[in-house]
N, C-alpha and C positions, 0 to 999 in steps of 0.2 A: 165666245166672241173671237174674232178671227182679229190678227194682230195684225197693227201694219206693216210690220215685215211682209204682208203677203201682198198686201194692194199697195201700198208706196213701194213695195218691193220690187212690183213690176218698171215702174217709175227708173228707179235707183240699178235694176239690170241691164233695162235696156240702156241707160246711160253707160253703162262700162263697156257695154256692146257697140254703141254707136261711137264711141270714142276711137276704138280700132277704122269702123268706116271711115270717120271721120278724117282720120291720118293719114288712108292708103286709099281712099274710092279714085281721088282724081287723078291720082299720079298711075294707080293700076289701071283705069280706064286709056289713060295717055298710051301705056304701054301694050295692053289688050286689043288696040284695032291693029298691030301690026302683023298680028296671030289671028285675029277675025275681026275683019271688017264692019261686020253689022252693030260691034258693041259700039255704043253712043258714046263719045268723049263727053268728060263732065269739067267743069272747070271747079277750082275749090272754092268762089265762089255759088255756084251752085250746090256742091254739094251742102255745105256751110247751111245754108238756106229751106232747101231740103230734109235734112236732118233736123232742122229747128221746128219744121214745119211739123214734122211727126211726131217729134218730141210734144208739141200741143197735144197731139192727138192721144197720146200713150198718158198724159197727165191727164188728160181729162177719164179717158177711162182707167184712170189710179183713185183718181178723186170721187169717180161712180163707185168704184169697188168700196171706198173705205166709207162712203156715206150709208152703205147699204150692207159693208157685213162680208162683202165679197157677194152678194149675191145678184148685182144688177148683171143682168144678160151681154149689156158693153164691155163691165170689166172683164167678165168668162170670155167672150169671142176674142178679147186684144190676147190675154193669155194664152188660149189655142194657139192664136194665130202668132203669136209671141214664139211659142214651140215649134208650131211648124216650121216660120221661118227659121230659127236655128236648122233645123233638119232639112232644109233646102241650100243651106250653106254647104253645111255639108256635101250634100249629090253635087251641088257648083263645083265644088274642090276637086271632089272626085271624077266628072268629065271632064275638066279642064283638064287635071292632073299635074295639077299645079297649086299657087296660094291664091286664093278669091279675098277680096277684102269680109271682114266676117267670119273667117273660118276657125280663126284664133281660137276666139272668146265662144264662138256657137257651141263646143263640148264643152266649155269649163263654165260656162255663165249661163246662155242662154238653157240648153237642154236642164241642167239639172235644175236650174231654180224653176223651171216651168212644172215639172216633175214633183217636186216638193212643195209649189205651192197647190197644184192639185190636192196634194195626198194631206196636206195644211187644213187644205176646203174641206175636202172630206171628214177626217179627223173633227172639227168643230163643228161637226152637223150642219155644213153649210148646201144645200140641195143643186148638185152641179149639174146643170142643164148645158152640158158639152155637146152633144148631139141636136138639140134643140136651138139654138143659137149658136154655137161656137162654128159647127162646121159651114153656116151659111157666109160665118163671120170672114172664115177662112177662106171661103168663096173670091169675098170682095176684098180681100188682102189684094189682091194683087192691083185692083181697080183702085184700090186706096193708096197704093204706090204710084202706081204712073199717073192718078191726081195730084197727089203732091210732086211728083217729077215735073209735072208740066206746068204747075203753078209757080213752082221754082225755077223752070227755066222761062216763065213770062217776066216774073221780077226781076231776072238775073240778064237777061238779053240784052244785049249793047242797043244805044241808042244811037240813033244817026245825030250827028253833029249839026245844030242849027235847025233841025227839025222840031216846031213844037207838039210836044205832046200833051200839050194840058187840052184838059177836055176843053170843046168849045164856049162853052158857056164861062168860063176864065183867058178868052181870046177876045177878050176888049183892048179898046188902046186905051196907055196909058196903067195898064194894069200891066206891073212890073213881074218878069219872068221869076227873078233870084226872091220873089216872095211869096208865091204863087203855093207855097207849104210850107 
């Protein structure tokens, strides 16, 4: 039986991982388009939000993993993709040549527990269909980033003062804005 060290592990690393983002994305972004222009400024606001948003996604495929053993295909693709992205920290660091938020923790957190908990899976007879789902997984890594980037910057978007935006069907009179949620 595979421990949940290995499926809430995923859980619980990417938390120490995302805590680093979480500290340094918005202020490095702030500082990064002075160096390259095309980087997107984030506010920590967004980031905040964003981070939350994945963290959903990483527990639920914690929560596949540990129902099945480690064997649900969701939780193998978020751990590839869990690894990879440590290893794309990495190459960041190193074009930039400089500190990328994430860089910290991608040798000391990310790469080796993805590593371990492979060899975890394996070790307990768990049947790792890495090539079979993981690298399609890792595919849509990145489509699963700038999803939640842009979910997070719809929630996060300032709103024009005095404009209402309740859907229309809550723009009757008489129906009070301050209760409208």
């Amino acid at each position: 039986m595979v421990p949940s060290t290995v499926t809430w592990g995923l859980l619980a690393a990417w938390a120490v991982h995302d805590a680093e983002e979480l500290a340094t994305m918005a202020g490095w972004t702030r500082k990064a388009r002075e160096r390259w222009p095309w980087v997107p400024e984030v506010s920590q606001r967004h980031v905040n939000v964003a981070i939350g948003l994945m963290g959903g996604v990483v527990a639920g495929a914690s929560a596949l993993g540990a129902r099945t053993g480690g064997r649900s295909p969701v939780f193998q693709a978020a751990l590839l993709g869990f690894g990879a992205h440590g290893v794309a920290h990495l190459a960041q660091a190193a074009v930039a040549r400089r500190y990328t938020p994430g860089v910290v923790t991608a040798p000391v957190v990310v790469i080796p527990f993805s590593v371990w908990a492979w060899r975890r899976l394996r070790a307990d007879g768990v049947p790792v269909r890495a090539g079979a789902s993981g690298w399609p997984g890792v595919a849509a890594f990145p489509l699963l980033v700038g999803g939640v980037h842009v979910l997070a910057h719809a929630l996060t978007r300032p709103r024009a003062h005095g404009k209402d935006t309740r859907p229309p069907a809550l723009r009757r009179p008489g129906f009070r804005r301050d209760r409208w949620f």
